[in-house]
N, CA, C and O atoms as a Maestro MAE file, in Angstrom:
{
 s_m_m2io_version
 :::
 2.0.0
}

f_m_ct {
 s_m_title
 :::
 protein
 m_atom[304] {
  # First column is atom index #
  i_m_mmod_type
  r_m_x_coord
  r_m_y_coord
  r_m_z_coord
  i_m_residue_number
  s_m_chain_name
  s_m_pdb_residue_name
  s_m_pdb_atom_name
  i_m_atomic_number
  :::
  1 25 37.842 -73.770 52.865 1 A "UNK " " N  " 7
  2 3 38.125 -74.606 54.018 1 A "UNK " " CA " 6
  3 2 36.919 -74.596 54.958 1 A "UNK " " C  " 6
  4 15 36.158 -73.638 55.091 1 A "UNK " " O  " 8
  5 25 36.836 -75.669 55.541 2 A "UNK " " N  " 7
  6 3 35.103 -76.250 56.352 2 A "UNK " " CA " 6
  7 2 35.335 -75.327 57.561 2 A "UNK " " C  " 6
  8 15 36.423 -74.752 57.600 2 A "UNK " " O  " 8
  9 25 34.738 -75.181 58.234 3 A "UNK " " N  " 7
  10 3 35.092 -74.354 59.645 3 A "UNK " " CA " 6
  11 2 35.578 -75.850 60.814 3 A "UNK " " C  " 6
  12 15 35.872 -76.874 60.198 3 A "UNK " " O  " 8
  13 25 35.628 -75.910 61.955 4 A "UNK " " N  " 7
  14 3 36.262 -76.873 62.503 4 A "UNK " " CA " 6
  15 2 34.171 -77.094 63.278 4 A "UNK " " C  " 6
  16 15 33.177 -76.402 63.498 4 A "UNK " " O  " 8
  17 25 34.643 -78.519 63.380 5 A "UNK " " N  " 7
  18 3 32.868 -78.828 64.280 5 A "UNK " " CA " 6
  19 2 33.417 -78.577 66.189 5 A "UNK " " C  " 6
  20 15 34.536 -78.531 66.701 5 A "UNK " " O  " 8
  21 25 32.190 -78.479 66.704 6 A "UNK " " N  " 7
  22 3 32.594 -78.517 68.358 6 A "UNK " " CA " 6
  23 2 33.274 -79.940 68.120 6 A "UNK " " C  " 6
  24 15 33.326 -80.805 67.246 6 A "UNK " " O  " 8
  25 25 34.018 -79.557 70.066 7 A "UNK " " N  " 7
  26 3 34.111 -80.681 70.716 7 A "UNK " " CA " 6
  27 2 33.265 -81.009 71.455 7 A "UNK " " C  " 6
  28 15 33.226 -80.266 72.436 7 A "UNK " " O  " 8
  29 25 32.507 -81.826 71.466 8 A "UNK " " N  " 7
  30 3 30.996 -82.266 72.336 8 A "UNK " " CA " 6
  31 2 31.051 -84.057 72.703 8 A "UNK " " C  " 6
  32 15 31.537 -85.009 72.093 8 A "UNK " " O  " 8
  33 25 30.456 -83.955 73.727 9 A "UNK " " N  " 7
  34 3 30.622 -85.724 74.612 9 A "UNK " " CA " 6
  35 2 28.923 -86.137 73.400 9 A "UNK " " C  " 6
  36 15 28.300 -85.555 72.513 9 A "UNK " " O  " 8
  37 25 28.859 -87.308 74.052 10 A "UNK " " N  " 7
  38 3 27.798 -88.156 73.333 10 A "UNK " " CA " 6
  39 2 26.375 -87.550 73.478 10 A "UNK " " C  " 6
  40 15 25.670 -87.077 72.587 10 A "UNK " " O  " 8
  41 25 26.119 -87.670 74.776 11 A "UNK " " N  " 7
  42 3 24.990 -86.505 75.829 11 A "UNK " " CA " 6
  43 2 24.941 -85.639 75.154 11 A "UNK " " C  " 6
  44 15 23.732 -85.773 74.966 11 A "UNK " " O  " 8
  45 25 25.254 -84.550 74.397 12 A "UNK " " N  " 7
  46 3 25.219 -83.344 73.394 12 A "UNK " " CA " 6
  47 2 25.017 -83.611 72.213 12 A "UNK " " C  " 6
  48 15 24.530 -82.709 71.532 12 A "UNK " " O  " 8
  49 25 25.287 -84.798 71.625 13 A "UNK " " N  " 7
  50 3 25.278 -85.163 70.454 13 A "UNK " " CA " 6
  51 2 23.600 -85.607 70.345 13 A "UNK " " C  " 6
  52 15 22.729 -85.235 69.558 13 A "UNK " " O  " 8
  53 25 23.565 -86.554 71.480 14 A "UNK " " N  " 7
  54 3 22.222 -86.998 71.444 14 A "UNK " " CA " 6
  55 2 20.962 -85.983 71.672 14 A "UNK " " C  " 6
  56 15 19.931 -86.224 71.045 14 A "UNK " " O  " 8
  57 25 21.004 -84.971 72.459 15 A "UNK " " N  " 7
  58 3 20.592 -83.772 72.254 15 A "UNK " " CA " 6
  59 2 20.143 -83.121 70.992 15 A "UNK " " C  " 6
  60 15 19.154 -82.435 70.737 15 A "UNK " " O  " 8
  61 25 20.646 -83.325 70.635 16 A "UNK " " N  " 7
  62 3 21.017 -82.609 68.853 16 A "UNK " " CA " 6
  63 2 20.149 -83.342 68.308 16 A "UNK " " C  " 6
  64 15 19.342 -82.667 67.667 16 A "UNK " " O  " 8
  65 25 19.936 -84.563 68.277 17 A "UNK " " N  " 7
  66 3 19.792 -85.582 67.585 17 A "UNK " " CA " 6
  67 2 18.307 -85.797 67.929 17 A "UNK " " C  " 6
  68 15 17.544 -86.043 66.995 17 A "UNK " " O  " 8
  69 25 17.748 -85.714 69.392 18 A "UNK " " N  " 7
  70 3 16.738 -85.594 69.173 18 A "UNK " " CA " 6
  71 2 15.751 -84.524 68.932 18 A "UNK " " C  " 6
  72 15 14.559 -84.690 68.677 18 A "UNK " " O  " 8
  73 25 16.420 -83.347 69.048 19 A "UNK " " N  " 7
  74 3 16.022 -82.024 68.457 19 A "UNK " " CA " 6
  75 2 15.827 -82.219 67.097 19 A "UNK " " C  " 6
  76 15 14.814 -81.593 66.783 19 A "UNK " " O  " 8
  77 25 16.186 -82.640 66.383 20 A "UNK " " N  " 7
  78 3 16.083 -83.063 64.854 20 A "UNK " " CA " 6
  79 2 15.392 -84.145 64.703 20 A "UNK " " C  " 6
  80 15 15.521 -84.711 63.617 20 A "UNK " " O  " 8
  81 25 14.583 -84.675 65.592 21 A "UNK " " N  " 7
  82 3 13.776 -85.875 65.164 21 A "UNK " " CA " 6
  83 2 14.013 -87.277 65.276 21 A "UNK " " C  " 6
  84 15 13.261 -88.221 65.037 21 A "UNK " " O  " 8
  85 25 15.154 -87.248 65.668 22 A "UNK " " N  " 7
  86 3 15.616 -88.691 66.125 22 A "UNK " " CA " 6
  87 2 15.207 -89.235 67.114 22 A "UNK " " C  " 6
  88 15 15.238 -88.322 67.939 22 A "UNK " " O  " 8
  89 25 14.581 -90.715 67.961 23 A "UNK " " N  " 7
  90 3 14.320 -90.975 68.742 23 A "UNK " " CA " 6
  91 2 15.330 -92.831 68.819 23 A "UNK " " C  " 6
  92 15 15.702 -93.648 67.976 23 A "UNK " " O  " 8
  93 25 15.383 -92.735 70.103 24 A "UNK " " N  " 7
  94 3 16.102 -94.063 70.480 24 A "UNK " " CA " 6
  95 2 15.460 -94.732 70.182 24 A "UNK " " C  " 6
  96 15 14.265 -94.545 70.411 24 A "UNK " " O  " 8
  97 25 15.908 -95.907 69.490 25 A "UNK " " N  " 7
  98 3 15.478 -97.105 68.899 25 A "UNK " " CA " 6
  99 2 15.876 -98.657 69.701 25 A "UNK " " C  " 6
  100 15 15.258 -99.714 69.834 25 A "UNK " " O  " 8
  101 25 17.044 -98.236 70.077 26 A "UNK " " N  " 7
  102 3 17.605 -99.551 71.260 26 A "UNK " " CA " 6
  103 2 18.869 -98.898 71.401 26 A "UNK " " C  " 6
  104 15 19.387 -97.863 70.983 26 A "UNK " " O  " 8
  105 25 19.313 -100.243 72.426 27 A "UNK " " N  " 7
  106 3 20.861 -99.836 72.242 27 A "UNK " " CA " 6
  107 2 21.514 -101.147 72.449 27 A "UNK " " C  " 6
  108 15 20.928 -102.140 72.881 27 A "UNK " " O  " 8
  109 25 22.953 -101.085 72.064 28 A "UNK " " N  " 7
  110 3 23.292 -102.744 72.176 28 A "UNK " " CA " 6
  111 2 24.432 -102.188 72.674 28 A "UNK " " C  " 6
  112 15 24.806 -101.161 72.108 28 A "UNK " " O  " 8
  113 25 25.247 -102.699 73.815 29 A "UNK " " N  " 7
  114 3 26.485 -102.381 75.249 29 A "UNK " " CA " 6
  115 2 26.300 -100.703 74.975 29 A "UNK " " C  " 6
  116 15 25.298 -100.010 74.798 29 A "UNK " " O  " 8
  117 25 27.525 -100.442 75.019 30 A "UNK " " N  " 7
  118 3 27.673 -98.656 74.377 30 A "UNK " " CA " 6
  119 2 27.234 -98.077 73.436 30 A "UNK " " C  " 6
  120 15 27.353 -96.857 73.323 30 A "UNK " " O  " 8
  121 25 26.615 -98.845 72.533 31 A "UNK " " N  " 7
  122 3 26.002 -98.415 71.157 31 A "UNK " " CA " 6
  123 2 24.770 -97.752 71.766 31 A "UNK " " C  " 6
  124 15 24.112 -98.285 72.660 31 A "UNK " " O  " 8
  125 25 24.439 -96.326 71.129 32 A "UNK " " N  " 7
  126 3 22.772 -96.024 71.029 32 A "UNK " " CA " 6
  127 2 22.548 -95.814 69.433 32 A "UNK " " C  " 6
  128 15 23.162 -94.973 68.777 32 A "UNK " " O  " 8
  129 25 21.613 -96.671 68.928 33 A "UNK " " N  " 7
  130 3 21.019 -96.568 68.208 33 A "UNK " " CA " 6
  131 2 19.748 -95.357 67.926 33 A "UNK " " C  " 6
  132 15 18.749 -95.370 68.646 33 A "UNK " " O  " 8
  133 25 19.863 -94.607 67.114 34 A "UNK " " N  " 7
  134 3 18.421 -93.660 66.691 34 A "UNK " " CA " 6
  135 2 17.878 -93.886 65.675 34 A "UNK " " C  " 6
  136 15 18.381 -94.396 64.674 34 A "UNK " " O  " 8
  137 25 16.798 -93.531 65.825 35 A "UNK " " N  " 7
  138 3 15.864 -93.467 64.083 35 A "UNK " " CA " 6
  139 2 15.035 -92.076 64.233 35 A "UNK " " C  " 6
  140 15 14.678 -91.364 65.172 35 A "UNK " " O  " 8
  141 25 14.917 -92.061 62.830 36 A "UNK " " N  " 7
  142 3 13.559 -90.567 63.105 36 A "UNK " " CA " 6
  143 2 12.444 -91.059 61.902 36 A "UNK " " C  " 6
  144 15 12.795 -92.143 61.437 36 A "UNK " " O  " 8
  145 25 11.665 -90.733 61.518 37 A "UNK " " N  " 7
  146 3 10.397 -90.968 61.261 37 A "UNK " " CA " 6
  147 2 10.520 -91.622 59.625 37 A "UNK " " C  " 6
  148 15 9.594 -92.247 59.106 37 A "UNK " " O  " 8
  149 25 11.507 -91.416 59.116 38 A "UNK " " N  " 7
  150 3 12.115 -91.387 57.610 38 A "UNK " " CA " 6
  151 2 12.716 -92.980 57.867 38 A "UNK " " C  " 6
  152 15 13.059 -93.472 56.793 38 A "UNK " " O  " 8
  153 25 12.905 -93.822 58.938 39 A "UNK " " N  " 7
  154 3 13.670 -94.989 59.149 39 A "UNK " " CA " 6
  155 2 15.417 -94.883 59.021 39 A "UNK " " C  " 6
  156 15 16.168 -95.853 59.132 39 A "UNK " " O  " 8
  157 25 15.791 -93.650 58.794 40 A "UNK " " N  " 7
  158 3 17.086 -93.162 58.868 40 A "UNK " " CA " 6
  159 2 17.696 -93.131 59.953 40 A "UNK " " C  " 6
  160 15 17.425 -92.357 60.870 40 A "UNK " " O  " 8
  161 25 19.125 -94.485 59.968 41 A "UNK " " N  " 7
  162 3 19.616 -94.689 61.784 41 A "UNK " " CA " 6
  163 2 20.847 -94.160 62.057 41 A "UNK " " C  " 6
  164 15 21.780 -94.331 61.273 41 A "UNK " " O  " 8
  165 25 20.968 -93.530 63.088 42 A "UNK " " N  " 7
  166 3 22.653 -93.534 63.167 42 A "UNK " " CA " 6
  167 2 22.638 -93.799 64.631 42 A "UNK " " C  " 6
  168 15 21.923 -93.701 65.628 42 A "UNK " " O  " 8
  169 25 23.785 -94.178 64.234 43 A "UNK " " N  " 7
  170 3 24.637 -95.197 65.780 43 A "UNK " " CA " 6
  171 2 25.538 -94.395 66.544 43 A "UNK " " C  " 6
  172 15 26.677 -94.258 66.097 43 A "UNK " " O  " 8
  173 25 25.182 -93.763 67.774 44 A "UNK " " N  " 7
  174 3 26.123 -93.086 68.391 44 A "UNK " " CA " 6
  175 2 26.815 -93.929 69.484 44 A "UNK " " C  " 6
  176 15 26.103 -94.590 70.240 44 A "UNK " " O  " 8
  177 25 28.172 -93.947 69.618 45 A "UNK " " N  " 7
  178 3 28.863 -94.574 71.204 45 A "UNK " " CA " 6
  179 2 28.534 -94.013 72.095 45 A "UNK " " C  " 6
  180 15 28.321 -92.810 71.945 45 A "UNK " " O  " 8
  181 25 28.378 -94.516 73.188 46 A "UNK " " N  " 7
  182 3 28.158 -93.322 74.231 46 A "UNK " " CA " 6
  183 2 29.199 -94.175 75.611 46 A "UNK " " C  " 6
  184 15 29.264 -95.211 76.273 46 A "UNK " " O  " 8
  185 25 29.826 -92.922 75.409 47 A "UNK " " N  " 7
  186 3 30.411 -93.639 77.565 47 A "UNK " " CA " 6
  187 2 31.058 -91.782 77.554 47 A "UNK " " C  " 6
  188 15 31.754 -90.913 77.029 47 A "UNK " " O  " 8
  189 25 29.804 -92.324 78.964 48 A "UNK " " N  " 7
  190 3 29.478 -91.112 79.624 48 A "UNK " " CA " 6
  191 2 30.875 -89.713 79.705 48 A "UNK " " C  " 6
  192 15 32.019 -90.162 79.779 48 A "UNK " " O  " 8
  193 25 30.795 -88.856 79.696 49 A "UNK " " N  " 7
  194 3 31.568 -87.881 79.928 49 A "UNK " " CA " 6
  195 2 32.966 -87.934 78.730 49 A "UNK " " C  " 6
  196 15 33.804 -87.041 78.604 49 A "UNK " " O  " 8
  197 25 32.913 -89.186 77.973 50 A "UNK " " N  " 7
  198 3 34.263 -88.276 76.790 50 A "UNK " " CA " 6
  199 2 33.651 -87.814 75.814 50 A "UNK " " C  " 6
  200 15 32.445 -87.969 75.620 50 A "UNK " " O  " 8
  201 25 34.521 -87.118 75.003 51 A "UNK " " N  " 7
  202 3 34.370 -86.052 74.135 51 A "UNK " " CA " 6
  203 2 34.904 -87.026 72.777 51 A "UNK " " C  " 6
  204 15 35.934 -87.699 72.810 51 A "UNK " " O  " 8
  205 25 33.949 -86.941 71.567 52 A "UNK " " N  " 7
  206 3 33.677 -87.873 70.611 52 A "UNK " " CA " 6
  207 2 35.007 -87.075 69.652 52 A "UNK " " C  " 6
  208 15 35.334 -85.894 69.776 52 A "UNK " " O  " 8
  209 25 35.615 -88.059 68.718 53 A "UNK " " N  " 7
  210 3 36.406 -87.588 67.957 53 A "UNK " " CA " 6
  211 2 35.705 -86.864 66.969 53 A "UNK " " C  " 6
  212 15 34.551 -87.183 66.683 53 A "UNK " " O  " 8
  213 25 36.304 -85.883 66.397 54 A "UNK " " N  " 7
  214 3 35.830 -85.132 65.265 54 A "UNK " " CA " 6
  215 2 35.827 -85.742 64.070 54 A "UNK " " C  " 6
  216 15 35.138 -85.068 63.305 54 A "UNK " " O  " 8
  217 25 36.192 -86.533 63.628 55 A "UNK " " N  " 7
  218 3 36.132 -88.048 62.743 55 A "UNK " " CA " 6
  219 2 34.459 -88.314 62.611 55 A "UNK " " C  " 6
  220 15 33.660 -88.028 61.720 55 A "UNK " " O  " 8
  221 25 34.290 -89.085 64.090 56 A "UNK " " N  " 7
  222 3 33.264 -89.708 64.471 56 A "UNK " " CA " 6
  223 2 32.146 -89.099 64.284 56 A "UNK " " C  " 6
  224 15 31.088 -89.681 64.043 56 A "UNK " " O  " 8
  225 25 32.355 -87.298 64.424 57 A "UNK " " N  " 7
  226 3 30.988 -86.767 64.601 57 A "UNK " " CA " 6
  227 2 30.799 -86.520 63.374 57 A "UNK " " C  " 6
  228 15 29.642 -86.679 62.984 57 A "UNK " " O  " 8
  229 25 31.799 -86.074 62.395 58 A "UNK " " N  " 7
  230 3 31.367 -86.000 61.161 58 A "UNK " " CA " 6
  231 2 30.451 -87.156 60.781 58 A "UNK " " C  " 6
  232 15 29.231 -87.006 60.708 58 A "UNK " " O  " 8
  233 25 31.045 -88.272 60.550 59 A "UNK " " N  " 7
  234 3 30.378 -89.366 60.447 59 A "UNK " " CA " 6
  235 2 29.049 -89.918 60.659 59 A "UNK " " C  " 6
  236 15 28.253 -90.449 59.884 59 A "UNK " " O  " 8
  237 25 28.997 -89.578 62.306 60 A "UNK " " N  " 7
  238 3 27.501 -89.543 62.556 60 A "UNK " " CA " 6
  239 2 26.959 -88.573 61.661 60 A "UNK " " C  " 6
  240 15 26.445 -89.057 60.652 60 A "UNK " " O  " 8
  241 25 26.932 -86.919 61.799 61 A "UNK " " N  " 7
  242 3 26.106 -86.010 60.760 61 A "UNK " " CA " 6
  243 2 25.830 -86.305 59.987 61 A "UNK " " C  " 6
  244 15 24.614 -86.294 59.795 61 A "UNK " " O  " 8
  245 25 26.678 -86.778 58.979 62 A "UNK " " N  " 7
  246 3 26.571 -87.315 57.768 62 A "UNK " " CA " 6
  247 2 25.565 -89.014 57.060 62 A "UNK " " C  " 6
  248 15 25.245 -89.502 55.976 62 A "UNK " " O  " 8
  249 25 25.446 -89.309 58.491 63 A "UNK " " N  " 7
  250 3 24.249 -90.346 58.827 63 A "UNK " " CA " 6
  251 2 23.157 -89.739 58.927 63 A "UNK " " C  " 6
  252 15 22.264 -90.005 58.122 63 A "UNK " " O  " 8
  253 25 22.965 -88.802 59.908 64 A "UNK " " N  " 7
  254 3 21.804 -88.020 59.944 64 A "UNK " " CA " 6
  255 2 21.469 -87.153 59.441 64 A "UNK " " C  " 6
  256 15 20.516 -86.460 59.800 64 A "UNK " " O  " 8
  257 25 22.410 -86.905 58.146 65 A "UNK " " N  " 7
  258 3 22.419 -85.816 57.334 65 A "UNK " " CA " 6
  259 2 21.986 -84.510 57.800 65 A "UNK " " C  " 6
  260 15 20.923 -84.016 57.424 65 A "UNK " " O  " 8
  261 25 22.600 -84.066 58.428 66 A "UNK " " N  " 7
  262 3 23.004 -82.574 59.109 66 A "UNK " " CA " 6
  263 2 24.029 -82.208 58.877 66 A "UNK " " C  " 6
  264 15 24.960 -83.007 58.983 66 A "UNK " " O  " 8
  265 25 24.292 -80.795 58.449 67 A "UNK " " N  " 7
  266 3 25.319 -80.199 57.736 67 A "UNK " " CA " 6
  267 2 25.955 -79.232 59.523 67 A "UNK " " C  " 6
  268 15 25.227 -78.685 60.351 67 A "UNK " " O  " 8
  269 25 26.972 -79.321 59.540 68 A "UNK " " N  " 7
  270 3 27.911 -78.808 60.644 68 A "UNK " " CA " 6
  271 2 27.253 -77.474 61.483 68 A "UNK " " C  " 6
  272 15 27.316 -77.337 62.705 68 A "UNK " " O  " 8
  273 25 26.506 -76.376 60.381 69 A "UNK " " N  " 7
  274 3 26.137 -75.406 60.673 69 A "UNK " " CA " 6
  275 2 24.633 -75.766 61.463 69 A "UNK " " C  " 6
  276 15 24.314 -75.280 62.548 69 A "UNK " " O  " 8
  277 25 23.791 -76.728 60.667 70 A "UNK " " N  " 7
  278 3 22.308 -76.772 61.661 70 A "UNK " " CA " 6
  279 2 22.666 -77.563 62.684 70 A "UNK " " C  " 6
  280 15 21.920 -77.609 63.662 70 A "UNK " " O  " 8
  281 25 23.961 -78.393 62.656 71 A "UNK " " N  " 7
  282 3 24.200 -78.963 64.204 71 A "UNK " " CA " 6
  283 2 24.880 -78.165 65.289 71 A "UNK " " C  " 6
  284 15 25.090 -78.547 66.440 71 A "UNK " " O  " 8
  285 25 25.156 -77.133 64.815 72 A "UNK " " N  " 7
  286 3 25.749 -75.828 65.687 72 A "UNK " " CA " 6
  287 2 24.388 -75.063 65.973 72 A "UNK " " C  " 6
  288 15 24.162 -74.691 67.124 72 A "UNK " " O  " 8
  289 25 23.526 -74.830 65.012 73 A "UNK " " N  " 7
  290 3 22.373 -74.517 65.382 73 A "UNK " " CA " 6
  291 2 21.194 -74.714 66.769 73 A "UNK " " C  " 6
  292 15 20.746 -73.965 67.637 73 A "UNK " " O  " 8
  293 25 20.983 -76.462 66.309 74 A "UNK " " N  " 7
  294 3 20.711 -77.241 67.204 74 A "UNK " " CA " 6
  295 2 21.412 -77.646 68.371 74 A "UNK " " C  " 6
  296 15 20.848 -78.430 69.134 74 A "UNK " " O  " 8
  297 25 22.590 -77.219 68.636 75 A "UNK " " N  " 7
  298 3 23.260 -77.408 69.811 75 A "UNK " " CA " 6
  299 2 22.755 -76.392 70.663 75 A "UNK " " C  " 6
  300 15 22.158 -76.811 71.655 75 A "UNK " " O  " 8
  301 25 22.848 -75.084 70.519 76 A "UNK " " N  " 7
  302 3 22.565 -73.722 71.244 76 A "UNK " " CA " 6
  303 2 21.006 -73.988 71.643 76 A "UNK " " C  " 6
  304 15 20.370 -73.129 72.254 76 A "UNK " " O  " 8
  :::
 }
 m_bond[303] {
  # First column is bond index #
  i_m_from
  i_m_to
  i_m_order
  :::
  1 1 2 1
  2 2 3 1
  3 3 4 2
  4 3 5 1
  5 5 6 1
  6 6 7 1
  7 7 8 2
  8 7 9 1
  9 9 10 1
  10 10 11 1
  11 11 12 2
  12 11 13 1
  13 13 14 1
  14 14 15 1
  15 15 16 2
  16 15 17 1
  17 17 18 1
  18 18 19 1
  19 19 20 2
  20 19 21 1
  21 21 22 1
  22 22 23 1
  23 23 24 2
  24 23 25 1
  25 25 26 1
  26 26 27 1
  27 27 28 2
  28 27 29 1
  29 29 30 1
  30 30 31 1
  31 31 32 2
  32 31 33 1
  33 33 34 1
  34 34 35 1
  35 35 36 2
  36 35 37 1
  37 37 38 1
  38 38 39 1
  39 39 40 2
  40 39 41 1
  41 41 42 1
  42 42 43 1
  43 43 44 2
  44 43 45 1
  45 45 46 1
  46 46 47 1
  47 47 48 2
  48 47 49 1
  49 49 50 1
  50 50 51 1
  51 51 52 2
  52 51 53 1
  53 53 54 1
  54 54 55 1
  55 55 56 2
  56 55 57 1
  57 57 58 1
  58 58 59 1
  59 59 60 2
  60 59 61 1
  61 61 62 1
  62 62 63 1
  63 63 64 2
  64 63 65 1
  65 65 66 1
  66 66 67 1
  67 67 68 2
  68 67 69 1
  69 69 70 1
  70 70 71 1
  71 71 72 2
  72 71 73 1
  73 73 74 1
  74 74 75 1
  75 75 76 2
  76 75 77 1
  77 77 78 1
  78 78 79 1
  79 79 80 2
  80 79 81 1
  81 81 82 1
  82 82 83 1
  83 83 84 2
  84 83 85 1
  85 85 86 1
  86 86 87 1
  87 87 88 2
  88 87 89 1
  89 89 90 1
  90 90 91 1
  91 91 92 2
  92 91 93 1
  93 93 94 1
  94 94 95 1
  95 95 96 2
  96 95 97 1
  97 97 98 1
  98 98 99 1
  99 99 100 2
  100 99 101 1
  101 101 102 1
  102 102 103 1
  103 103 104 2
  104 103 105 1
  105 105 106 1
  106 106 107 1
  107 107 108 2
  108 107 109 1
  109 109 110 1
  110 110 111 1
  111 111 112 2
  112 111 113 1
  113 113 114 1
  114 114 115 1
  115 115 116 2
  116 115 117 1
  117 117 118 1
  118 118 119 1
  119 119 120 2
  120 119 121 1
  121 121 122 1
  122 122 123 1
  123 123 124 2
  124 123 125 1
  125 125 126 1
  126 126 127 1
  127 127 128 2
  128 127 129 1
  129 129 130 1
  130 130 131 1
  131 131 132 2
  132 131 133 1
  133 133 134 1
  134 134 135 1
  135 135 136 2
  136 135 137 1
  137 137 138 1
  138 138 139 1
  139 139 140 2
  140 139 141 1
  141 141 142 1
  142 142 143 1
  143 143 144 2
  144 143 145 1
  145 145 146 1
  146 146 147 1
  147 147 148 2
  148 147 149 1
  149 149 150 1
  150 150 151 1
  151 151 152 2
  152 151 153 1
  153 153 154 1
  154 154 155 1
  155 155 156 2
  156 155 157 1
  157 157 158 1
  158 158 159 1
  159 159 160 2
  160 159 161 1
  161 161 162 1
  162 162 163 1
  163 163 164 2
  164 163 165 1
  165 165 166 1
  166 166 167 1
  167 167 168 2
  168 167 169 1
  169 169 170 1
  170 170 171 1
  171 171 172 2
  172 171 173 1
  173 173 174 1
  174 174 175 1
  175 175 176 2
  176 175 177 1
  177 177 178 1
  178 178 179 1
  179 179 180 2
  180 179 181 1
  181 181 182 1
  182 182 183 1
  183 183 184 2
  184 183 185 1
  185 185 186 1
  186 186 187 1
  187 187 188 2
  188 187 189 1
  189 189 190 1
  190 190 191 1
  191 191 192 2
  192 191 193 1
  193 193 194 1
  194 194 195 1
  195 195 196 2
  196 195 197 1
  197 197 198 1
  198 198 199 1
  199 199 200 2
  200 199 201 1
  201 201 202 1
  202 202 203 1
  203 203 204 2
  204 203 205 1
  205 205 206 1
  206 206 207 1
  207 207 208 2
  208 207 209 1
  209 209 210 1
  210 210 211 1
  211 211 212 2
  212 211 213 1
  213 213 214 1
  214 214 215 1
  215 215 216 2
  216 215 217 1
  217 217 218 1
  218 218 219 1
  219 219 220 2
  220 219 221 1
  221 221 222 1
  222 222 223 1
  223 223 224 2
  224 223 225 1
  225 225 226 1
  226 226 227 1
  227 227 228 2
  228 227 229 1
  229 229 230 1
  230 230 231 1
  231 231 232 2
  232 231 233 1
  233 233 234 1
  234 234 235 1
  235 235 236 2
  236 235 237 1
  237 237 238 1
  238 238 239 1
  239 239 240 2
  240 239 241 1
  241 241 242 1
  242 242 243 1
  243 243 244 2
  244 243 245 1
  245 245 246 1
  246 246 247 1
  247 247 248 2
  248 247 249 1
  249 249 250 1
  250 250 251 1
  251 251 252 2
  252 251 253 1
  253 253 254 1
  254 254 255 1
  255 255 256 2
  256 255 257 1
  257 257 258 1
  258 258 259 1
  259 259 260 2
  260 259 261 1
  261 261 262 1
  262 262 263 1
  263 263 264 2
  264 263 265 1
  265 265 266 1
  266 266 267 1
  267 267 268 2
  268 267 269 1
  269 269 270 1
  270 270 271 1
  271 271 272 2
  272 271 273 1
  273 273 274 1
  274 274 275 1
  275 275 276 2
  276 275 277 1
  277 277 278 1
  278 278 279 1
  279 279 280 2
  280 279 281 1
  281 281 282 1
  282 282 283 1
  283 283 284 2
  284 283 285 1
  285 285 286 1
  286 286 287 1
  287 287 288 2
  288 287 289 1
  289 289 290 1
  290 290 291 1
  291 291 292 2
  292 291 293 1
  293 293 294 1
  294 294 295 1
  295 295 296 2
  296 295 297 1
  297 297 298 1
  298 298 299 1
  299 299 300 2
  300 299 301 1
  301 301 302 1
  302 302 303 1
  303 303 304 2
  :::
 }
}
């Protein structure tokens, strides 16, 4: 059984995200778009201060191919 991921708002996610190489690419209304150097994008929602479903974040990771543990990593 997987361990459970945080609960983390968008702001943390994006954090993460650019710790790993991702940089904003645009954004379209709530959408932020990233890329990192590989042309690999993932699309995070962002409105400010909620906390992203655990669905969602899998999802994103799995865009940015980060495994649960180096995004716990990269969070700290």
């Amino acid at each position: 059984m997987s361990e459970k991921l945080p609960r983390v708002t968008a702001d943390k996610v994006i954090k993460v995200l650019e710790r790993a190489g991702f940089a904003l690419a645009r954004q379209s209304g709530s959408h932020k778009i990233y890329k990192n150097d590989e042309g690999v994008r993932v699309t995070v929602p962002y409105h400010s201060g909620k906390i992203l479903h655990p669905k969602l974040l899998k999802s994103i990771l799995r865009d940015a191919d980060l495994t649960a543990d180096q995004f716990k990593e990269l969070l700290n």
